[in-house]
C-alpha positions as CSV (number, residue, x, y, z in Angstrom):
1,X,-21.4,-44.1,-19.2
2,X,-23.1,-41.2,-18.4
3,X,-23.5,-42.2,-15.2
4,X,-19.9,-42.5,-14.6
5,X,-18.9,-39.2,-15.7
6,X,-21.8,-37.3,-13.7
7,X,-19.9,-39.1,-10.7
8,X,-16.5,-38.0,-12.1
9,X,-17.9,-34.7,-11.9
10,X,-19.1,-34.8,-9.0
11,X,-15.2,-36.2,-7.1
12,X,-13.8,-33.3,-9.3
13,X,-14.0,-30.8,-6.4
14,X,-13.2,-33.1,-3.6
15,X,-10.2,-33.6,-5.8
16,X,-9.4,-30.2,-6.2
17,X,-9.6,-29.4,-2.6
18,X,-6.9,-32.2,-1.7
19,X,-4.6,-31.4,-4.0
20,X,-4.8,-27.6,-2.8
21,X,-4.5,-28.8,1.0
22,X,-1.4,-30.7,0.0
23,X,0.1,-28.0,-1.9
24,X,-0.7,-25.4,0.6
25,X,-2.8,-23.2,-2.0
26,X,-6.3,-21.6,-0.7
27,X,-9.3,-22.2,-2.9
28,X,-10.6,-18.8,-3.5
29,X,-14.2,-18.2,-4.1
30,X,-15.8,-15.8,-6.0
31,X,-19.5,-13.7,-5.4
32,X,-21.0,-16.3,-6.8
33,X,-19.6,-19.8,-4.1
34,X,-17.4,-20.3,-7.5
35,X,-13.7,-20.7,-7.4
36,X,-11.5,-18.8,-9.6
37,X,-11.4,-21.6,-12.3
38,X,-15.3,-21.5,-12.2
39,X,-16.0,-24.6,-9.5
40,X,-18.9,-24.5,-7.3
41,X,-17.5,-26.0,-4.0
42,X,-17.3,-24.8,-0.1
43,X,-13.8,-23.1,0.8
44,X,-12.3,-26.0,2.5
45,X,-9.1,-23.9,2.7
46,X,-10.5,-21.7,5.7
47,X,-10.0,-18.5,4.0
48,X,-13.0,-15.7,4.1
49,X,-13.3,-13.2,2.0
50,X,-13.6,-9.8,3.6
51,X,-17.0,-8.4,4.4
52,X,-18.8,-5.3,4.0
53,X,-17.6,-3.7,7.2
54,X,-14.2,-5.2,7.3
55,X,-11.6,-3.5,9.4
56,X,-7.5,-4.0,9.2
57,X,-6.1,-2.5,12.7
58,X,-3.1,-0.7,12.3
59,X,-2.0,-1.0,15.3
60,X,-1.9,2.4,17.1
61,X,-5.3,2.7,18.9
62,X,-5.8,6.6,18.6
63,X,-5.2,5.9,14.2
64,X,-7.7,2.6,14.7
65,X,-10.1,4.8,16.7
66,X,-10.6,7.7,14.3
67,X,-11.0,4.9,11.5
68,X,-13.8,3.7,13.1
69,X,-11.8,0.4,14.3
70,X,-8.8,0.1,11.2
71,X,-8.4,0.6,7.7
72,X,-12.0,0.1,5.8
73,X,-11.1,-3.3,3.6
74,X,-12.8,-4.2,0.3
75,X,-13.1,-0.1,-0.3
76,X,-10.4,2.3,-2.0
77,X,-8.1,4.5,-0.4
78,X,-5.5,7.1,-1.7
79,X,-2.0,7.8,-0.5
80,X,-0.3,11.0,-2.3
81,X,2.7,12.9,-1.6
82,X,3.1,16.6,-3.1
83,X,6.2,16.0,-4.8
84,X,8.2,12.6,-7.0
85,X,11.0,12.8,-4.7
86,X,8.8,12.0,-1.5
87,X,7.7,8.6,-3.5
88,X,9.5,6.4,-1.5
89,X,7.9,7.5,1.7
90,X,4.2,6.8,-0.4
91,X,5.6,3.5,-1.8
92,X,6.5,2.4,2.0
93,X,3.5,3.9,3.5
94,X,1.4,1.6,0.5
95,X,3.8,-1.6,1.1
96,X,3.6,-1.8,5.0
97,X,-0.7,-1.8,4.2
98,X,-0.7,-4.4,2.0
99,X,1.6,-6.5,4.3
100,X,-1.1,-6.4,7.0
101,X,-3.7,-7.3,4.4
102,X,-1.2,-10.0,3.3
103,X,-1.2,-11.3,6.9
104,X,-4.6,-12.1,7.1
105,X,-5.5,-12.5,3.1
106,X,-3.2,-15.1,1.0
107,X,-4.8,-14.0,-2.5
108,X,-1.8,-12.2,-4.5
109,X,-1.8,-8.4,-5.5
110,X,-1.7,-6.8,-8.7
111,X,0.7,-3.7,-9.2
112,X,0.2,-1.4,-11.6
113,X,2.7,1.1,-12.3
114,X,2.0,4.0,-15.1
115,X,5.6,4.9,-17.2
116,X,5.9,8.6,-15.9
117,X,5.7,7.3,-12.3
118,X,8.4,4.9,-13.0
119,X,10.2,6.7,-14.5
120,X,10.4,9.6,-11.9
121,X,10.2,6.9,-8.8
122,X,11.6,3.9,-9.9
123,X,10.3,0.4,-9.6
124,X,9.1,-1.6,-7.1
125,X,12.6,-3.9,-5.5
126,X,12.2,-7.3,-4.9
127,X,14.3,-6.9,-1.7
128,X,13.1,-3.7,-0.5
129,X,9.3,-5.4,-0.4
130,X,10.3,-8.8,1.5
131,X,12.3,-6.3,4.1
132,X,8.8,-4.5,4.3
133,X,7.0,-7.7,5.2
134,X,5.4,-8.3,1.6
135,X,6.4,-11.6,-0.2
136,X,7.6,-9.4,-3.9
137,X,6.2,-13.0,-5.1
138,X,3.0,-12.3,-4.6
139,X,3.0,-9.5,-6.8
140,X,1.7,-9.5,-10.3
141,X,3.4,-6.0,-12.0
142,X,2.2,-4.2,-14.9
143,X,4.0,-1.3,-17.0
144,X,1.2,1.1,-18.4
145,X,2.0,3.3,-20.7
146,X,-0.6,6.0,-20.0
147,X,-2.9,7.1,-17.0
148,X,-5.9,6.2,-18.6
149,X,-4.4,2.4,-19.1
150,X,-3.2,2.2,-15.6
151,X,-6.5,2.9,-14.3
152,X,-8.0,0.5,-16.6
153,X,-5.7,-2.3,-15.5
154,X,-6.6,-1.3,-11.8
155,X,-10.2,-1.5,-12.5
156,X,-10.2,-4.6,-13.9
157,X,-7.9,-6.1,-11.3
158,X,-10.4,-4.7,-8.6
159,X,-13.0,-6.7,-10.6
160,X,-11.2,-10.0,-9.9
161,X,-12.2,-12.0,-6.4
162,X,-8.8,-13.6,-6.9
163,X,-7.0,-10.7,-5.8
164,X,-6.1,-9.1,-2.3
165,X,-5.9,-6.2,-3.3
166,X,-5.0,-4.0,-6.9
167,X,-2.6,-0.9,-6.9
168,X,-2.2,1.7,-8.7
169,X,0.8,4.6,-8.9
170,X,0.7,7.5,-11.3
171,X,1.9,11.2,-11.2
172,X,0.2,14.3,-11.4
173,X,-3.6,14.4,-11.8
174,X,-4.9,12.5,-14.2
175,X,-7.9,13.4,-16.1
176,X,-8.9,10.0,-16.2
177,X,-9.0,9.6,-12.2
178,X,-11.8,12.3,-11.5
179,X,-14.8,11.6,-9.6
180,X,-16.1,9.4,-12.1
181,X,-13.1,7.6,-12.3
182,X,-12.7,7.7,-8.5
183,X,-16.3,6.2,-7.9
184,X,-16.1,3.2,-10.6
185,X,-12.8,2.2,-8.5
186,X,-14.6,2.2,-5.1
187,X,-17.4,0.4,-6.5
188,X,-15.5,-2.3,-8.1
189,X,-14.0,-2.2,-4.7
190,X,-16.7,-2.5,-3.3
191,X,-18.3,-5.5,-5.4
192,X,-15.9,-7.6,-5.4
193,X,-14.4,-7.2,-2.1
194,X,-10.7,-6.4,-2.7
195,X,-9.2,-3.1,-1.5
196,X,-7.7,-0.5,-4.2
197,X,-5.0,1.6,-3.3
198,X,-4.3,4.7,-5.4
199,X,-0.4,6.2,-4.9
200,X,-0.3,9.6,-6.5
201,X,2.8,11.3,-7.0
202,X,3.1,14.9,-7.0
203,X,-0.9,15.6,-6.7
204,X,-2.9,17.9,-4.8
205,X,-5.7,16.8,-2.6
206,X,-9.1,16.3,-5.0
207,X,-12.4,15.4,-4.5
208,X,-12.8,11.6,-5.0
209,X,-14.7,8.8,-3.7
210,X,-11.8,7.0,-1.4
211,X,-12.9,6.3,2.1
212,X,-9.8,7.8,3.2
213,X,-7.1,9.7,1.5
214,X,-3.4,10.1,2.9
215,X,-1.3,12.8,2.7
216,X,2.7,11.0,3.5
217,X,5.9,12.9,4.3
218,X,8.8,11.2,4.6
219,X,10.4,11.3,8.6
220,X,13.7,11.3,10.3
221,X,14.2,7.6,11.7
222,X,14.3,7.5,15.0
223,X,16.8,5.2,17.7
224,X,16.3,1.4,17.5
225,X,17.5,-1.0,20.0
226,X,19.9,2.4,21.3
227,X,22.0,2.3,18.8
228,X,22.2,5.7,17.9
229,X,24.4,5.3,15.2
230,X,22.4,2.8,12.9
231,X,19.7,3.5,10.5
232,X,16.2,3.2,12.9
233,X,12.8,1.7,11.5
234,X,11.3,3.6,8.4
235,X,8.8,6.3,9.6
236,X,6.2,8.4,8.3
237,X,4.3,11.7,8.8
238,X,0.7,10.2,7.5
239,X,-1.8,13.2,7.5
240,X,-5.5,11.7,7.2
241,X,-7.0,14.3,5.2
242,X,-10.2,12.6,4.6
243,X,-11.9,10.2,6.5
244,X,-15.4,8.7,5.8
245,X,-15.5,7.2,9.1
246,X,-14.6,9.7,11.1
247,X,-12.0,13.2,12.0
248,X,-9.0,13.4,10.3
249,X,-5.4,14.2,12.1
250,X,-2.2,14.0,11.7
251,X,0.2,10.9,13.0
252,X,4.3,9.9,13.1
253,X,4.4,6.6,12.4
254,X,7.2,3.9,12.3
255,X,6.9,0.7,10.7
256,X,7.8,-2.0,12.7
257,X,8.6,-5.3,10.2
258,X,9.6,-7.2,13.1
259,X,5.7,-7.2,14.4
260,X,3.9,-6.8,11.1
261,X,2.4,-3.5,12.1
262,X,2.6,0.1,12.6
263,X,4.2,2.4,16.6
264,X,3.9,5.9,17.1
265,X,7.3,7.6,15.9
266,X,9.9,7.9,18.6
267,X,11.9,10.6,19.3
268,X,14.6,11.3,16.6
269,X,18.2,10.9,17.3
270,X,20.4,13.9,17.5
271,X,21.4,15.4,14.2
272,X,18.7,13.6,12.5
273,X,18.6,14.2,8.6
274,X,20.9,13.7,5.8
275,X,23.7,11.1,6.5
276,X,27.6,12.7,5.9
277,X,29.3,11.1,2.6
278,X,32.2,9.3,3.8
279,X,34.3,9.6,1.0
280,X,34.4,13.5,0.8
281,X,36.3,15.5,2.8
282,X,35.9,17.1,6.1
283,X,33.3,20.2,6.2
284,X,35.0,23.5,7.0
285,X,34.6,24.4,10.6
286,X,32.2,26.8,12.1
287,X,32.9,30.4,10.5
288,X,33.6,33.0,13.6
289,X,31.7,36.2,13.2
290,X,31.0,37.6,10.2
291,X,31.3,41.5,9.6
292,X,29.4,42.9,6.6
293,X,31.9,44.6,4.8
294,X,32.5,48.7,5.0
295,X,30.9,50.5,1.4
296,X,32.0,54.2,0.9
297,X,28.6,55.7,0.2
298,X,30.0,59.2,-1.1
């Protein structure tokens, strides 16, 4: 009897693995050659974990080449914008990352959204995400009331070798994310190989232990396909203002969904900027010259 069940045991994995092959699931593997349900078994799956070194090319080489080859994986970065209403442009900038990391690592991705952020920004749309390149399925959300529990969600999701990556958006500067903070992130990161992003609305720049930190501004689209009178590809101004790897800079970036990756911004179209309503009425013409009106002084 005991014989039969060591043998059981022993088929379990081989099991496992078919069943996963079939179904199209990846066995993920942990530090230890354990899977996430606590098996010891070889990744029959073909997926790697990323390695201490690990690069994702964004796809413009002069951004690639300053990064010392792409975008550091199993490390944390942080994107900020200087004000809530640029949170869309951060949000994007964050999105179009994790679909390249998505290309190339099937694990899912925890979100993590703190309740002033969503409240200012919104949350995340399903649509929006797939349009992006990121399956919104893959996504596991969580509402945090507080900074301090967002961060604490993001930490422990940057223990777990069954993510691709953890998330985390909050507002302002939050006493919980100072350098200490900062450095038990990247070294969770770091650990357990799965890359942290941090999106910080409204923030100034602050000393932290992110490989790189991102400073995004929100960009005029420019012409797609010549069509100058359609919407063009999303585009960014991405300041690097810290780099571990290397100088910083400044880059205009569009994101191409098409090709799963990033092209230098083209030119804009003419009158780039806010779209006219269509349902108000015409603006008044051009004024003619404009006199400043006589004043008696005595």
């Amino acid at each position: 009897m005991r014989e039969s069940a060591t043998m059981a045991q022993a088929q379990l994995p081989a099991l496992r693995r078919s069943i996963a092959a079939i179904e199209g699931r990846p066995v993920f593997l942990g530090e230890d050659g354990r899977d996430a349900r606590g098996f010891a078994e070889p990744d029959q799956a073909g997926f790697r974990h990323p390695e201490d070194g690990d690069r994702l090319p964004l796809g413009i080489a002069a951004l690639d080449g300053r990064l010392g080859g792409g975008l550091a994986l199993s490390a944390l970065h942080e994107i900020r914008v200087e004000t809530t209403r640029s949170g869309g442009a951060a949000t994007g900038f964050a999105v179009a990352l994790l679909a390249l990391i998505g290309a190339r690592d099937p694990r899912p991705v925890l979100w993590v959204e703190e309740e002033t952020a969503l409240a200012e920004a919104g949350f995340p749309f399903g649509p929006g995400l797939a349009q992006f390149g990121l399956d919104p399925g893959r996504l596991v959300i969580v509402r945090a009331r507080r900074a301090a529990e967002a961060l604490w969600a993001v930490e422990e999701g940057l223990r777990c070798p069954g993510l691709a990556a953890a998330v985390g958006v909050t507002r302002g500067t939050p006493h919980a994310l100072d350098l200490t903070g900062s450095r038990r992130l990247a070294l969770r990161a770091r650990e357990r190989r799965v890359t942290g992003l941090m999106v910080r609305l409204a923030s100034d720049p602050e000393p932290g232990a992110a490989v790189t930190r991102w400073l995004i501004e929100p960009r005029p689209s420019g012409v797609m396909d010549g069509f100058a009178g359609g919407v063009g590809r999303p585009a960014f101004r991405a300041v690097l203002e810290k780099n571990r790897h290397g100088p910083t800079g400044q880059f205009d970036l569009e994101w191409d969904h098409a090709k799963a990756r990033f092209a230098p911004a083209g030119a804009a179209g003419a009158g780039a900027g806010a779209a006219v309503p269509f349902d108000r009425p015409d603006p008044p013409a051009a004024a003619g010259t404009v006199v400043a009106p006589y004043r008696r002084t005595a």
